[in-house]
TIRO-2110 file (N, C-alpha, C; in Angstrom, 1 decimal):
// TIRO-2110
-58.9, -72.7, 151.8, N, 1, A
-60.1, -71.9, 151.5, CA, 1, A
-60.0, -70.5, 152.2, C, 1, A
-60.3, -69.5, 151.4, N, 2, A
-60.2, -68.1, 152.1, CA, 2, A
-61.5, -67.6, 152.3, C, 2, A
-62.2, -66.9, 153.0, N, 3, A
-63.8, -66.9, 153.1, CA, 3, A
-63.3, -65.3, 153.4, C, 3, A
-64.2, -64.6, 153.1, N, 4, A
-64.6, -63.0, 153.4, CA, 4, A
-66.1, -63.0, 153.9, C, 4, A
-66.6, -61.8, 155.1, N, 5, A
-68.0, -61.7, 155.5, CA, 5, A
-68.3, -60.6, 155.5, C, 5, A
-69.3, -60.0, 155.1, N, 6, A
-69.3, -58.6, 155.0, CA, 6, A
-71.1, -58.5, 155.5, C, 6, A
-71.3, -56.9, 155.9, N, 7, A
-72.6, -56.8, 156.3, CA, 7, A
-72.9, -55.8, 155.3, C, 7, A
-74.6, -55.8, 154.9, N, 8, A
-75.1, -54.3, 154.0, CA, 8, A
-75.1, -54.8, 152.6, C, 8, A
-75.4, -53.9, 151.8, N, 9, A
-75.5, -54.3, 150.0, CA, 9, A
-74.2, -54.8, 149.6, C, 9, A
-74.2, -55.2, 148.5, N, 10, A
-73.2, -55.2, 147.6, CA, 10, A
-72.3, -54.2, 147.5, C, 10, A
-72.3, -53.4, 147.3, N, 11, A
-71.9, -52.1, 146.7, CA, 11, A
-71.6, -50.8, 148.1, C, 11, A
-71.6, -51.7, 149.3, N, 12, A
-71.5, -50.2, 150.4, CA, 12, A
-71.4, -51.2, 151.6, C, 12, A
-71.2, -52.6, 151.8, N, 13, A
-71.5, -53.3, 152.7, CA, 13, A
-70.2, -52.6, 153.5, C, 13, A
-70.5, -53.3, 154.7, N, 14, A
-69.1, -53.4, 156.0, CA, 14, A
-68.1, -54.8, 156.1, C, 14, A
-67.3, -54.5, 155.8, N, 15, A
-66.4, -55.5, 156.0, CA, 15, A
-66.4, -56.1, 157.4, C, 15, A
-67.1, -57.3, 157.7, N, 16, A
-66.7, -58.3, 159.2, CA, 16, A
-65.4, -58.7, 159.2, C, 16, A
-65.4, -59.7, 158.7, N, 17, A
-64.3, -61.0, 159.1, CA, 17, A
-64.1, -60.8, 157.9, C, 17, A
-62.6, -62.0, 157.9, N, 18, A
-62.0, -62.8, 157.1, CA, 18, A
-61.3, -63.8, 158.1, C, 18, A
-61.0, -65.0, 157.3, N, 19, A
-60.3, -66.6, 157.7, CA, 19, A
-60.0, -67.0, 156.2, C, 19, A
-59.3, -68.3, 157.1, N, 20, A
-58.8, -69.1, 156.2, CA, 20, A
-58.7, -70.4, 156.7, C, 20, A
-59.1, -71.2, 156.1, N, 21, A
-59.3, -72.9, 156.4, CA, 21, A
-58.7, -73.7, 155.9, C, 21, A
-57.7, -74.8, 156.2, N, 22, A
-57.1, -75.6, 155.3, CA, 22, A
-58.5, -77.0, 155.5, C, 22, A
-58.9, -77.4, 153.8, N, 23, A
-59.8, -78.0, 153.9, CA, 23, A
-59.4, -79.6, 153.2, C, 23, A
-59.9, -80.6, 153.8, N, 24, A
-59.6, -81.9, 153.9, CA, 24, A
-60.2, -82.5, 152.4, C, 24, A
-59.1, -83.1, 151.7, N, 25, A
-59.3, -83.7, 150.4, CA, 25, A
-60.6, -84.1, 149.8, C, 25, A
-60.9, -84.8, 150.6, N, 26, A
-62.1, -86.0, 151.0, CA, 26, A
-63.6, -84.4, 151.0, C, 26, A
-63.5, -83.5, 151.7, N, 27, A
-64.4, -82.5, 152.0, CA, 27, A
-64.1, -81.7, 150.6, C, 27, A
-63.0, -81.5, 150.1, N, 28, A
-63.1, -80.4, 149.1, CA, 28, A
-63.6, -80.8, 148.1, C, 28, A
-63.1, -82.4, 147.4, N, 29, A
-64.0, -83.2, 146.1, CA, 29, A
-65.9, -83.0, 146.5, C, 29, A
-66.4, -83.7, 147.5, N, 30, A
-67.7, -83.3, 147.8, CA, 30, A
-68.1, -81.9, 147.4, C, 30, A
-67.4, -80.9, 147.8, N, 31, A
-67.9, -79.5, 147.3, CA, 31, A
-67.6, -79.1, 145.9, C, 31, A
-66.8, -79.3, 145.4, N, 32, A
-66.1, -79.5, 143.9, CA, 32, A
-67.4, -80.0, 143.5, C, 32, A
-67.8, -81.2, 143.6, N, 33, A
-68.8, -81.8, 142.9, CA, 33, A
-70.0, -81.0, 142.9, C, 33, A
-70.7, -80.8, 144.7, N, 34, A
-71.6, -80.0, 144.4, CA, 34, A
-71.5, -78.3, 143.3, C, 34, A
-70.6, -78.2, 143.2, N, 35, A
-70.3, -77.1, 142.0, CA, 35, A
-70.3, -77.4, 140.6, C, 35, A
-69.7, -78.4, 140.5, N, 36, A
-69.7, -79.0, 139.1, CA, 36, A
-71.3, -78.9, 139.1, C, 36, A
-72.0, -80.1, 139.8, N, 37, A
-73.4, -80.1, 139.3, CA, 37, A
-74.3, -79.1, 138.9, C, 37, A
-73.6, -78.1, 140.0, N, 38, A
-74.6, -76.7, 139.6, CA, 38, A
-74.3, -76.0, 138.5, C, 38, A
-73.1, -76.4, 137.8, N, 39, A
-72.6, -75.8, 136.1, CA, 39, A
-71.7, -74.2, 137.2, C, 39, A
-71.5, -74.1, 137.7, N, 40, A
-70.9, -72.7, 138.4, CA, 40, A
-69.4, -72.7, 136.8, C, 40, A
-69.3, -73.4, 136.6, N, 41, A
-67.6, -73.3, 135.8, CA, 41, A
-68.4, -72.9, 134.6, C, 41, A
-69.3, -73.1, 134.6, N, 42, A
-69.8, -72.9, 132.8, CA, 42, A
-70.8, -72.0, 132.6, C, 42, A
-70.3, -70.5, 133.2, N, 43, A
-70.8, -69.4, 133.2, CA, 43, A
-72.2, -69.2, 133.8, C, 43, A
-72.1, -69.7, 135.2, N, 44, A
-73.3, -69.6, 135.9, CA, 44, A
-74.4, -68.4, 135.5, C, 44, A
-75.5, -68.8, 135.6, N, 45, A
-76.6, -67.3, 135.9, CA, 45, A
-76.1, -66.6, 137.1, C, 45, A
-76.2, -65.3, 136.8, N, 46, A
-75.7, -64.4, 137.9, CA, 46, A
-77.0, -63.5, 138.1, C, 46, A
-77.3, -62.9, 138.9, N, 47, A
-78.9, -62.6, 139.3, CA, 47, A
-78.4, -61.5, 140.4, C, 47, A
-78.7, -59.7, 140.1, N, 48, A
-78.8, -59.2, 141.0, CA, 48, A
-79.6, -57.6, 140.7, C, 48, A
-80.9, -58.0, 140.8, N, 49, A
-82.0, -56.9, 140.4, CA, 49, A
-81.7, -56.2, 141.6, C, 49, A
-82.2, -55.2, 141.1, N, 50, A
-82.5, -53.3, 141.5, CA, 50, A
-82.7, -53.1, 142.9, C, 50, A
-83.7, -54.0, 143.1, N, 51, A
-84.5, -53.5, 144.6, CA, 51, A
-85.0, -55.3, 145.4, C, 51, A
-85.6, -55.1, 146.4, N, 52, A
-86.0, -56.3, 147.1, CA, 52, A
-86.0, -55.4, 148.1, C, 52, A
-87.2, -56.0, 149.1, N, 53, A
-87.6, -55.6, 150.5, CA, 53, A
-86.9, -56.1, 151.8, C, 53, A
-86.3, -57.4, 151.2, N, 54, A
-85.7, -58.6, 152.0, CA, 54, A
-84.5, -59.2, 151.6, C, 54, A
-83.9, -59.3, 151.8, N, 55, A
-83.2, -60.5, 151.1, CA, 55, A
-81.5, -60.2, 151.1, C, 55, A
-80.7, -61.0, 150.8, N, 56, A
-79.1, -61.3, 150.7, CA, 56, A
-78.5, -61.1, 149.4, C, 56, A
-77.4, -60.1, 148.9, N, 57, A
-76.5, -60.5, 148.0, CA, 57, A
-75.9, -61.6, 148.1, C, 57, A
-75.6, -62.8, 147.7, N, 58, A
-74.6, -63.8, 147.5, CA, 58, A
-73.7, -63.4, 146.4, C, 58, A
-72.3, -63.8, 146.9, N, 59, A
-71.5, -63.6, 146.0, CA, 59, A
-70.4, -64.6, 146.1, C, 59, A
-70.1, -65.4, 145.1, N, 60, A
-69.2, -66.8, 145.5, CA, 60, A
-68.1, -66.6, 144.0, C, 60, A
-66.6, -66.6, 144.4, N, 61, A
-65.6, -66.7, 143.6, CA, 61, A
-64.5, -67.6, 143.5, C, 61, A
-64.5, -68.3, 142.7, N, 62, A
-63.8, -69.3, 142.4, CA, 62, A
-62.4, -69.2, 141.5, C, 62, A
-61.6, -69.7, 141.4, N, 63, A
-60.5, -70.1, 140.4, CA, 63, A
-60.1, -71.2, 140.5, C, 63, A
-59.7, -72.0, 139.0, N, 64, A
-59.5, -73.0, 138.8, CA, 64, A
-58.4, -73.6, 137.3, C, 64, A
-57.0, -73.4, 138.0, N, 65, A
-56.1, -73.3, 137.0, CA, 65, A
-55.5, -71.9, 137.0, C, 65, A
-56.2, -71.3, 135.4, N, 66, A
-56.0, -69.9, 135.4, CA, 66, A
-57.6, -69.3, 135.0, C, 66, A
-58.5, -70.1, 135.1, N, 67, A
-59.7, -69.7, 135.3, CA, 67, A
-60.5, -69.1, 136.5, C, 67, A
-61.0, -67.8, 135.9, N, 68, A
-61.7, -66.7, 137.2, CA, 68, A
-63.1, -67.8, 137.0, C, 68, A
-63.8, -67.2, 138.0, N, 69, A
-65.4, -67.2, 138.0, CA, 69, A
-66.3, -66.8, 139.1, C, 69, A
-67.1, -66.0, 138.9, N, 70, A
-67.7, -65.5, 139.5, CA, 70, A
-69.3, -65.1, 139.8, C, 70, A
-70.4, -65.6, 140.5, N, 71, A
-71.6, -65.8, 140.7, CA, 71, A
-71.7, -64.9, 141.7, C, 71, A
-72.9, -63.9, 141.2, N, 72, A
-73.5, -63.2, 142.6, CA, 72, A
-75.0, -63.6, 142.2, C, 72, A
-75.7, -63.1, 143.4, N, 73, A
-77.2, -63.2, 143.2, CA, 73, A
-77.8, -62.6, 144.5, C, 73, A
-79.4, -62.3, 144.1, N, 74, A
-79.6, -61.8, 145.3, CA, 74, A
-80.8, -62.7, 145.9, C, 74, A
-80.9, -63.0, 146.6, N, 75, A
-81.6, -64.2, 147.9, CA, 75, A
-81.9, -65.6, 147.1, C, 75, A
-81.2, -66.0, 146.4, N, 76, A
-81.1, -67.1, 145.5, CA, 76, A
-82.3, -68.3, 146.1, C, 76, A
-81.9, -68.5, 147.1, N, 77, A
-83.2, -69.7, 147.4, CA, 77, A
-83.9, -70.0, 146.6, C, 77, A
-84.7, -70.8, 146.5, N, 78, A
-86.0, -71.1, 145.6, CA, 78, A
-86.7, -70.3, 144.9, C, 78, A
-85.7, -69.6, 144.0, N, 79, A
-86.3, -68.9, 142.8, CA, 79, A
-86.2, -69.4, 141.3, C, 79, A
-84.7, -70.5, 141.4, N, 80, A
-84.7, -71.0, 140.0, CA, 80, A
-84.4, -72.2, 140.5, C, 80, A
-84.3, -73.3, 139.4, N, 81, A
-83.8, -74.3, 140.0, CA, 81, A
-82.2, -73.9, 139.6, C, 81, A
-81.6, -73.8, 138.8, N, 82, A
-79.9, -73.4, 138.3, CA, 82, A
-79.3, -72.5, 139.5, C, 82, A
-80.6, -71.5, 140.7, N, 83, A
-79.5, -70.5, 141.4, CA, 83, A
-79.8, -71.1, 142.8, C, 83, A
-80.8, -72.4, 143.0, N, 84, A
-81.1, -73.2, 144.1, CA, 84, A
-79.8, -73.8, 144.2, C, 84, A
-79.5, -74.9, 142.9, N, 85, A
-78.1, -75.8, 142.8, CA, 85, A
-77.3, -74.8, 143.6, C, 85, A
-76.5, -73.6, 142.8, N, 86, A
-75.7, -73.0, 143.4, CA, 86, A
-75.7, -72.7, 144.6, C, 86, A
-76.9, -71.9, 145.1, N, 87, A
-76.7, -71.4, 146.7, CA, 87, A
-76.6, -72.5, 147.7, C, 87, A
-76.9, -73.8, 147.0, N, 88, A
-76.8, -75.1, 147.8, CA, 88, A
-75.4, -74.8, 148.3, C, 88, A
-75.0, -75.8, 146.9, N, 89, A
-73.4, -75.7, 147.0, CA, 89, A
-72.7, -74.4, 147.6, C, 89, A
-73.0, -73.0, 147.5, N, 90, A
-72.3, -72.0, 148.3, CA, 90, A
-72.6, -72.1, 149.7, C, 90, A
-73.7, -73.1, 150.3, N, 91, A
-74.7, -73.1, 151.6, CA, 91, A
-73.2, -74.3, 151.9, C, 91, A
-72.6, -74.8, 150.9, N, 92, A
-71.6, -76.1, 151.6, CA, 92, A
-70.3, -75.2, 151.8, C, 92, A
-69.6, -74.4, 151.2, N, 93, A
-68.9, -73.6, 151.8, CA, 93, A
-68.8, -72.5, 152.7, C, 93, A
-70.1, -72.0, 153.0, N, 94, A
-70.0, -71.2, 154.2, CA, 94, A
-69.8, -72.4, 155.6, C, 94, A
-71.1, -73.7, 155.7, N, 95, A
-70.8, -74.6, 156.5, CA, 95, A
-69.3, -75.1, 156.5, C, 95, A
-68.8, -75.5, 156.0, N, 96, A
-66.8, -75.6, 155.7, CA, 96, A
-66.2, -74.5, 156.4, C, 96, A
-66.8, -73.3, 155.9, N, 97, A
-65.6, -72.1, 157.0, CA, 97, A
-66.3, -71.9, 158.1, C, 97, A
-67.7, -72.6, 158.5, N, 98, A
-67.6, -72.4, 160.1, CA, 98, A
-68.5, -71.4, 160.1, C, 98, A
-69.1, -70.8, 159.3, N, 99, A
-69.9, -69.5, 159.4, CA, 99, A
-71.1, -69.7, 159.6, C, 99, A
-71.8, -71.1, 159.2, N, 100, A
-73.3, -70.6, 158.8, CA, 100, A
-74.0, -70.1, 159.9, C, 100, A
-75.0, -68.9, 159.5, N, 101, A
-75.9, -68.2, 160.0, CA, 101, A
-76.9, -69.4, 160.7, C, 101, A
-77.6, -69.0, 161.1, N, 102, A
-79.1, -69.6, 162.0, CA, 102, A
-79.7, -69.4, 160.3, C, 102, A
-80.9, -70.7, 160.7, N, 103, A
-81.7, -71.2, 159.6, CA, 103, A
-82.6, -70.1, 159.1, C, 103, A
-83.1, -69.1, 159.9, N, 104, A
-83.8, -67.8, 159.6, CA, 104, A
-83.0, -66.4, 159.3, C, 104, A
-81.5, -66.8, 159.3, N, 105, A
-81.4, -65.8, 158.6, CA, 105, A
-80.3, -66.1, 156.8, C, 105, A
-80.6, -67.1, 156.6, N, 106, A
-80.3, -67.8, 154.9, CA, 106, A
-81.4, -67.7, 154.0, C, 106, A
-81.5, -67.0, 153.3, N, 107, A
-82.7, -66.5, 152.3, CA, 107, A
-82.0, -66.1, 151.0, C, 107, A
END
């Protein structure tokens, strides 16, 4: 797995980090699944309005085969249920690369 972290908008952020994790069979089916369930392969909702006073771009990219795919959104949490699934499952791969933030700052 290759992870990128970036700080700021979408469109102007700062490049942090990058890694790379070799991830354990057993751990990567679990995440696979939580993605399957969230439909991410079958042209997820992608969500990213104009303005917000608060909140996070998410942006999660996948390939599978010779299939791209790509989900962004902006503070996904509990706003749908279709971009909850997703940010779940994207909430399983930041935990996997070791990154997650503190609980107050995932929104």
């Amino acid at each position: 797995m290759v992870w990128h972290e970036s700080e700021g908008s979408a469109d102007g952020g700062a490049h942090l980090l990058s890694g790379e994790r070799e991830v354990a069979k057993e751990e990567w089916e679990a995440i696979d699944g939580l993605f399957e369930k969230a439909r991410f392969w079958q042209s997820p909702e992608s969500d990213l309005p104009s303005g917000g006073k608060d909140g996070a771009d998410w942006l999660v990219e996948g390939v599978r085969g010779e299939t791209y795919q790509l989900w962004t959104a902006w503070a996904p949490l509990r706003r749908s249920a279709s971009l909850d699934a997703l940010a779940r499952a994207a909430l399983a791969l930041v935990k996997v690369a070791e990154r997650m933030p503190a609980a107050d700052r995932v929104y």
